[in-house]
DRENFILO-792802 format. One record per atom (N, C-alpha, C): residue number from 1; residue in three letters; chain; atom name; x, y, z. Coordinates in nm, 2 decimals, always signed. Layout:
N
REC; resi; resn; chain; name; east; north; up
REC; NUM; ALA; A; CA; X; Y; Z
...
END
This chain:
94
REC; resi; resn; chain; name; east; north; up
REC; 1; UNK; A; N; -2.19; -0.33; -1.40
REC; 1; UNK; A; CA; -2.10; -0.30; -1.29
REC; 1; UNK; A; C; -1.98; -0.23; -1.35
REC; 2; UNK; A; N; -1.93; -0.13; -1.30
REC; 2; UNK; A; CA; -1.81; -0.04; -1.33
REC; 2; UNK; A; C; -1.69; -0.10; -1.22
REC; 3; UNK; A; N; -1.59; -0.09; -1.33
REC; 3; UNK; A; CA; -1.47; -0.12; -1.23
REC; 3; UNK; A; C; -1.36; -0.07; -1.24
REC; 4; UNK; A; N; -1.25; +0.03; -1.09
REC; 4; UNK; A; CA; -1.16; +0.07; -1.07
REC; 4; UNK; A; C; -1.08; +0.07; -1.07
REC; 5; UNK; A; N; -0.98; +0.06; -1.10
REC; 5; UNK; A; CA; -0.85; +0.06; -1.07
REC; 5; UNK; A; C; -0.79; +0.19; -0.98
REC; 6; UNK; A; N; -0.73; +0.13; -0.80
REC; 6; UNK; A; CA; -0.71; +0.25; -0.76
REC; 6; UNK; A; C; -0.57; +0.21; -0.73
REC; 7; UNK; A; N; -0.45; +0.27; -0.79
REC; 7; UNK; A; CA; -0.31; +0.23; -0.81
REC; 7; UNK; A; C; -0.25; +0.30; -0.72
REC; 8; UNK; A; N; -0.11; +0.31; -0.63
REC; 8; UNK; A; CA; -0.02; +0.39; -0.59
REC; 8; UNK; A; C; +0.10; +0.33; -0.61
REC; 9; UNK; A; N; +0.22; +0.39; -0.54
REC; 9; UNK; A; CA; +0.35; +0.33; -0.62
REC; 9; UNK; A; C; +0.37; +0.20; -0.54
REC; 10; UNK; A; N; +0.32; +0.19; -0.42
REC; 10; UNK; A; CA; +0.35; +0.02; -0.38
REC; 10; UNK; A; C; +0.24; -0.06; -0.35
REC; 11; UNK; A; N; +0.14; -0.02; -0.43
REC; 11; UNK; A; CA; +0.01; -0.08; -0.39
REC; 11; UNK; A; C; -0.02; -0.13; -0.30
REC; 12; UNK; A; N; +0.01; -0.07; -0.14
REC; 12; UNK; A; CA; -0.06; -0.13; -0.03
REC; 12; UNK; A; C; -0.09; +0.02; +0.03
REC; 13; UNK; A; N; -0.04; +0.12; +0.08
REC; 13; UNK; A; CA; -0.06; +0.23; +0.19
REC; 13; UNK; A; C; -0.16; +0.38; +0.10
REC; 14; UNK; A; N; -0.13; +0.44; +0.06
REC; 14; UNK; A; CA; -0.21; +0.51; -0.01
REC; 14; UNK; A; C; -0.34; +0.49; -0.16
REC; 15; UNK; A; N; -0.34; +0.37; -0.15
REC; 15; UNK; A; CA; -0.42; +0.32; -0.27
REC; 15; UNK; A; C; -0.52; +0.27; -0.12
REC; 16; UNK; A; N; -0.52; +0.22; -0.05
REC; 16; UNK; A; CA; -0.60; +0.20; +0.06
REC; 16; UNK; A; C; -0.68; +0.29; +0.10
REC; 17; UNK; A; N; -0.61; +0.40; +0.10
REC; 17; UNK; A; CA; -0.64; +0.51; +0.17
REC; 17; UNK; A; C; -0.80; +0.59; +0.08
REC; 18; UNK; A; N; -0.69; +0.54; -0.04
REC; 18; UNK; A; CA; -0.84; +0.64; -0.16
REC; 18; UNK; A; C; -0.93; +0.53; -0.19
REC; 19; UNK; A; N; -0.92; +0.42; -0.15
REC; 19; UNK; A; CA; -1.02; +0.34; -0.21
REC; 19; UNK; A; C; -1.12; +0.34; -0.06
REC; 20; UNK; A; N; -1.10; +0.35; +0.07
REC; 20; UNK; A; CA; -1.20; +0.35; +0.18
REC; 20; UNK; A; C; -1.25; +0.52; +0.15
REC; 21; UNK; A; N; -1.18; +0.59; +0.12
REC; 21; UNK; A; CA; -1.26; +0.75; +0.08
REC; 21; UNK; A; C; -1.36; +0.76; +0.03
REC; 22; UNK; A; N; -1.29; +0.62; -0.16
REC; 22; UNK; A; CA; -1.37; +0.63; -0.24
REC; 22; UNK; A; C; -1.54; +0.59; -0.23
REC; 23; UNK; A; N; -1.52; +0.47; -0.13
REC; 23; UNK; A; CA; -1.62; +0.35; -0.10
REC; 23; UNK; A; C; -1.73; +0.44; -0.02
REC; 24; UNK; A; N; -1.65; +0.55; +0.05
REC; 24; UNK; A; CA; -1.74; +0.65; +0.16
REC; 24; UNK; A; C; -1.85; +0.70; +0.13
REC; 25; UNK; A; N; -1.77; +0.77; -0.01
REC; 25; UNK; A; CA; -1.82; +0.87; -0.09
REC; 25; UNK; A; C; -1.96; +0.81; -0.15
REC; 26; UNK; A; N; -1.90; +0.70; -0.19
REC; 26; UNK; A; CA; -2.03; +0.62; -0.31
REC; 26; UNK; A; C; -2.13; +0.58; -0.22
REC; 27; UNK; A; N; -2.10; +0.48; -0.11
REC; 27; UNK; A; CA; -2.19; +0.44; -0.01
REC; 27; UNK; A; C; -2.33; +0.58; +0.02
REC; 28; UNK; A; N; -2.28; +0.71; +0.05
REC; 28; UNK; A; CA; -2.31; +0.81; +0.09
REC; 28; UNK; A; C; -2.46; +0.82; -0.04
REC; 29; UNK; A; N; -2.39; +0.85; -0.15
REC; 29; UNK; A; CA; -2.46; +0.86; -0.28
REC; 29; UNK; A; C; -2.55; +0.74; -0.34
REC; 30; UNK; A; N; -2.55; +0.65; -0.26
REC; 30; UNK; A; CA; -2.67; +0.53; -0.30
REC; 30; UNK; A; C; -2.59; +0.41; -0.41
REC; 31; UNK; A; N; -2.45; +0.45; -0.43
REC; 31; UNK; A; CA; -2.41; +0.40; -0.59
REC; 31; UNK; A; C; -2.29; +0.31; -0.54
REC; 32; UNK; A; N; -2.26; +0.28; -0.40
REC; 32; UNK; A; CA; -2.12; +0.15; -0.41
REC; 32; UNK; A; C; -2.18; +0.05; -0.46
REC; 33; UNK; A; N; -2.22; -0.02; -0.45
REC; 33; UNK; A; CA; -2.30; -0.15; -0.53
REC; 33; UNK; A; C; -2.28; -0.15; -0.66
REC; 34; UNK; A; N; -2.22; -0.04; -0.69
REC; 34; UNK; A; CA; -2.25; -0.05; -0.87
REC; 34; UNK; A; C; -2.11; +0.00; -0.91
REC; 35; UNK; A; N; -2.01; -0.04; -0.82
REC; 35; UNK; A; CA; -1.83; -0.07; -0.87
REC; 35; UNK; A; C; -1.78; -0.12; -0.74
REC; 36; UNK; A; N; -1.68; -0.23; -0.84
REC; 36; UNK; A; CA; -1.60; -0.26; -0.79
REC; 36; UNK; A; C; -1.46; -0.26; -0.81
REC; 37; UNK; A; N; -1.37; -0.27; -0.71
REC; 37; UNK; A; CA; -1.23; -0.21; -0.70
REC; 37; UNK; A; C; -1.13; -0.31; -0.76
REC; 38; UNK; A; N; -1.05; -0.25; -0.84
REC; 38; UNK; A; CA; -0.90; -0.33; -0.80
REC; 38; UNK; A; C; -0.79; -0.23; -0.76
REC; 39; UNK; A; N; -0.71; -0.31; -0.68
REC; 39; UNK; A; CA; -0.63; -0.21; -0.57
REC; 39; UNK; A; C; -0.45; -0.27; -0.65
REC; 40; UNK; A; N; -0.42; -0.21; -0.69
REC; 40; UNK; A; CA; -0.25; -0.26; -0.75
REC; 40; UNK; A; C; -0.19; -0.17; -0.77
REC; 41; UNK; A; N; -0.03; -0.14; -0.78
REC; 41; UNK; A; CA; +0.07; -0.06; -0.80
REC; 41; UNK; A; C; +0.05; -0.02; -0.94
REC; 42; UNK; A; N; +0.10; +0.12; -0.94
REC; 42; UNK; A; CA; +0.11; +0.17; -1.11
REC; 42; UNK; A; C; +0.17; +0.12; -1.21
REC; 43; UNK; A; N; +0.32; +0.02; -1.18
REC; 43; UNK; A; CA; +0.34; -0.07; -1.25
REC; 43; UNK; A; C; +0.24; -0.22; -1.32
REC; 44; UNK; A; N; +0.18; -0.22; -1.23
REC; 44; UNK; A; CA; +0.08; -0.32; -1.27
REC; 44; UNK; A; C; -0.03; -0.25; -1.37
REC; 45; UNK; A; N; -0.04; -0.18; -1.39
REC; 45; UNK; A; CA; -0.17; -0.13; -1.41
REC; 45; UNK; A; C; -0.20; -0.18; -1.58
REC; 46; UNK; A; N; -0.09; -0.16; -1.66
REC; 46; UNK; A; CA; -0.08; -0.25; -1.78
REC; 46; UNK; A; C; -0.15; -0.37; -1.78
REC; 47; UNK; A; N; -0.10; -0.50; -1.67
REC; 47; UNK; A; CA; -0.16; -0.62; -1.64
REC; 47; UNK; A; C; -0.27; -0.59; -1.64
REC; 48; UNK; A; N; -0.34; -0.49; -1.56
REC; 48; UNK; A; CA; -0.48; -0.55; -1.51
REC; 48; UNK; A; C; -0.61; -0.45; -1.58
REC; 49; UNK; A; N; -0.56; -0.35; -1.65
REC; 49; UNK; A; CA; -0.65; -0.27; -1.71
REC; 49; UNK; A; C; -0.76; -0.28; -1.79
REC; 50; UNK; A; N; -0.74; -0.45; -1.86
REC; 50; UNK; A; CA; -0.88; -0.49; -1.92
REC; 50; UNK; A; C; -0.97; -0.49; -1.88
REC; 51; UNK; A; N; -1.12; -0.46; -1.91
REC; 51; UNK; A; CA; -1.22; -0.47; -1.85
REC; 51; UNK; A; C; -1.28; -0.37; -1.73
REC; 52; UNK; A; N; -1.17; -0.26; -1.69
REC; 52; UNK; A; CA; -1.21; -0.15; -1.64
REC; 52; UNK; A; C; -1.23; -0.01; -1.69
REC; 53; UNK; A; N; -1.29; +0.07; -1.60
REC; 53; UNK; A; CA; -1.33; +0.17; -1.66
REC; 53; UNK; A; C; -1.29; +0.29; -1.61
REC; 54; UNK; A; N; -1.24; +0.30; -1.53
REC; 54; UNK; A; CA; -1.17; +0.37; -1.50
REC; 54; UNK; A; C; -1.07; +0.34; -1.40
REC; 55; UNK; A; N; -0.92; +0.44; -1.41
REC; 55; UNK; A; CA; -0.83; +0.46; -1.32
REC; 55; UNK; A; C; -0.84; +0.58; -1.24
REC; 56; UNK; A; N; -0.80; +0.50; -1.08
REC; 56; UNK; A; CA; -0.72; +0.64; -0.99
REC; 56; UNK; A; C; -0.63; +0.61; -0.93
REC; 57; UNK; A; N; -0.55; +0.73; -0.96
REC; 57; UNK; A; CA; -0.38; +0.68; -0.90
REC; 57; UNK; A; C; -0.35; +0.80; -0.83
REC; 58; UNK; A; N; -0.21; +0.74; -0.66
REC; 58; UNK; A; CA; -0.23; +0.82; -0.64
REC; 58; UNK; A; C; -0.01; +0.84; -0.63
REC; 59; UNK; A; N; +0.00; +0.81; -0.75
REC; 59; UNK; A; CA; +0.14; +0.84; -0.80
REC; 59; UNK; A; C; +0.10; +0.88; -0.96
REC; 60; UNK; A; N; +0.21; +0.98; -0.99
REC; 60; UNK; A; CA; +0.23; +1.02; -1.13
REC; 60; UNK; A; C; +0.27; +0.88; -1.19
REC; 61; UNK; A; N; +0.18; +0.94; -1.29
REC; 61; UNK; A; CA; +0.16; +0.81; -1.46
REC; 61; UNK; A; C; +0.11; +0.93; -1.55
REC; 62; UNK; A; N; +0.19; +0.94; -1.69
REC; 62; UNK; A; CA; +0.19; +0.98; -1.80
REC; 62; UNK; A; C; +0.19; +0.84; -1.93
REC; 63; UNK; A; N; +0.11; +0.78; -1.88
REC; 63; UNK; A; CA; +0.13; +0.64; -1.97
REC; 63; UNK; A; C; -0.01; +0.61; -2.04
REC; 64; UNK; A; N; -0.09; +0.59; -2.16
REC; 64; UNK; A; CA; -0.19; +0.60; -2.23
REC; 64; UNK; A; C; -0.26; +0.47; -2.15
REC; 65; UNK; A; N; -0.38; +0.43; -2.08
REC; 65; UNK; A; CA; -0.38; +0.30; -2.06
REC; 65; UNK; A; C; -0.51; +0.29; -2.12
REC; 66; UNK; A; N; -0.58; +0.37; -2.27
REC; 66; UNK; A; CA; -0.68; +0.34; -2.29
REC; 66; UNK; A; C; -0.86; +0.40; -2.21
REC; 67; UNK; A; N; -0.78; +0.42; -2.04
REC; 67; UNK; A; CA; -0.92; +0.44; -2.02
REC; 67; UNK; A; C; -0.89; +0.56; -1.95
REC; 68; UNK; A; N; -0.96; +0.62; -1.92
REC; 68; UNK; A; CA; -0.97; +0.75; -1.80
REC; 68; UNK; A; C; -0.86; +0.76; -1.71
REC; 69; UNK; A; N; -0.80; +0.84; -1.64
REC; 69; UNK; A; CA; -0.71; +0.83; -1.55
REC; 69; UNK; A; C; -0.69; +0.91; -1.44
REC; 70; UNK; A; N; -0.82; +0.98; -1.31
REC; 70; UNK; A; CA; -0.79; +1.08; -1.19
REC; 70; UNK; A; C; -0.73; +1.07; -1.14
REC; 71; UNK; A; N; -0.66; +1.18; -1.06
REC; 71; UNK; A; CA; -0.54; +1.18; -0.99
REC; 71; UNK; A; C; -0.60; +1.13; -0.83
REC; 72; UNK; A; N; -0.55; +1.04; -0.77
REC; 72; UNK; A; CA; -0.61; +1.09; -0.63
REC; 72; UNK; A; C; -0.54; +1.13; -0.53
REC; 73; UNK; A; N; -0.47; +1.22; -0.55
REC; 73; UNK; A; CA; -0.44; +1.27; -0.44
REC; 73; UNK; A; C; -0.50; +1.35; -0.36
REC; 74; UNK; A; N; -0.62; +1.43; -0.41
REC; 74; UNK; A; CA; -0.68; +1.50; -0.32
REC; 74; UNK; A; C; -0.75; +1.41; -0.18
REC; 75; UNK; A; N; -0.74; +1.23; -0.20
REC; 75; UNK; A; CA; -0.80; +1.15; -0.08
REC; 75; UNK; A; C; -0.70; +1.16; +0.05
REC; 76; UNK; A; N; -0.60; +1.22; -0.05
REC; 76; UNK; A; CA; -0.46; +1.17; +0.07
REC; 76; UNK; A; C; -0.42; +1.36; +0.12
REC; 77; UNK; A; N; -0.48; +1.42; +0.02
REC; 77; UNK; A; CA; -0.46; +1.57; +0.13
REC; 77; UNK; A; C; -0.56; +1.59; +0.19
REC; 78; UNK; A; N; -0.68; +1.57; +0.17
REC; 78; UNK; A; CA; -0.83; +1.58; +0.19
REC; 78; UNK; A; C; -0.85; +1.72; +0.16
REC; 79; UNK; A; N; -0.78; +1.75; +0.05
REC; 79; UNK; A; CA; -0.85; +1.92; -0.01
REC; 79; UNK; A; C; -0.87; +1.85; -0.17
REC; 80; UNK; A; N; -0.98; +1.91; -0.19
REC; 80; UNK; A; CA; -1.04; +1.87; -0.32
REC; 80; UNK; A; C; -1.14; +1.73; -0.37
REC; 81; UNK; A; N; -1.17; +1.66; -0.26
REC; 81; UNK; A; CA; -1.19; +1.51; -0.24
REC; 81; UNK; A; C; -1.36; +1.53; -0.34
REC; 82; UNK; A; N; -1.43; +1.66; -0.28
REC; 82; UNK; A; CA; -1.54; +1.63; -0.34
REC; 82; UNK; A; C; -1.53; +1.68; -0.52
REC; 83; UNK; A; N; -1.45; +1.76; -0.59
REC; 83; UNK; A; CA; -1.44; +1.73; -0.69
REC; 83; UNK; A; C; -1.41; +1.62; -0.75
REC; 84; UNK; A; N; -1.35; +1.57; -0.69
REC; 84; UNK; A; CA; -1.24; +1.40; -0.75
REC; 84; UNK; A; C; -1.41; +1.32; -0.77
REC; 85; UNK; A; N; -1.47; +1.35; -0.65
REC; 85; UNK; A; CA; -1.57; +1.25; -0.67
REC; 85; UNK; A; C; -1.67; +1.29; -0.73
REC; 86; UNK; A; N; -1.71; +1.42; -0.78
REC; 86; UNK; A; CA; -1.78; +1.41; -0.92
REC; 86; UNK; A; C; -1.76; +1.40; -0.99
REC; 87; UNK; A; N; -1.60; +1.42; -1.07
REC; 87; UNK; A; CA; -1.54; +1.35; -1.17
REC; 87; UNK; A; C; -1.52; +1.18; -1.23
REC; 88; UNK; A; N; -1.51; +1.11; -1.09
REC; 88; UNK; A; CA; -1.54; +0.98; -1.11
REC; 88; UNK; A; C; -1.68; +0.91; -1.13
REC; 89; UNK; A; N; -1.78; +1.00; -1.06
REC; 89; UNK; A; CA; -1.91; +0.92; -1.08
REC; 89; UNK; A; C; -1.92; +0.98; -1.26
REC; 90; UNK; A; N; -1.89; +1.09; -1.32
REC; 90; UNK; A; CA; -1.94; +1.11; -1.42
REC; 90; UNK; A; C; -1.83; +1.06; -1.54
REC; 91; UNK; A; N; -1.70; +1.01; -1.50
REC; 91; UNK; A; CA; -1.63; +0.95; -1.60
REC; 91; UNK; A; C; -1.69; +0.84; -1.57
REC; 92; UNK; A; N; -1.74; +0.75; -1.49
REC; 92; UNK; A; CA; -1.81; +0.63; -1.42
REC; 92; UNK; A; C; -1.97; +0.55; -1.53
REC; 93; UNK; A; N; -2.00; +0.75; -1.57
REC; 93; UNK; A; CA; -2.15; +0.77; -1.59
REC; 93; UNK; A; C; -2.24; +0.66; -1.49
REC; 94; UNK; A; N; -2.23; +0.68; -1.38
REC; 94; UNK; A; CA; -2.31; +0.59; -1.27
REC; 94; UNK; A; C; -2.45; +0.80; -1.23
END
């Protein structure tokens, strides 16, 4: 199982946003079943980064957290969304 981190700066309104995009996306592609989410603000992201494998945020972070880190804002303009999402299945390697 692969697991997410999808962060914004108050972890409730745009981290929402890219995580039902994200779920869309995968569902679509045969592969939600094989990650699961955590949804927290970028401040948190320190706390909770063990054991995942990748990050998507959809606030600026320049901070090393160890694993991968996409931007997601293309969920919240909806220009670019299908790049983002081959970028994550293949940092994902799902």
């Amino acid at each position: 199982m692969k697991k997410i981190i999808v962060a914004c700066g108050a972890g409730i309104a745009t981290s929402t946003i890219a995580i039902q995009k994200i779920k869309t996306k995968l569902e679509e592609k045969g592969l939600l079943s094989k990650v699961q989410f955590t949804q927290c603000t970028v401040a948190e992201i320190p706390m909770r980064v063990e054991g995942h494998n990748l990050i998507v945020t959809t606030a600026s972070t320049s901070q090393d957290f160890g694993i991968p880190v996409i931007s997601g804002l293309p969920f919240i303009t909806g220009m670019g969304i299908d790049k983002v999402m081959e970028d994550i299945i293949e940092k994902l390697d799902l």
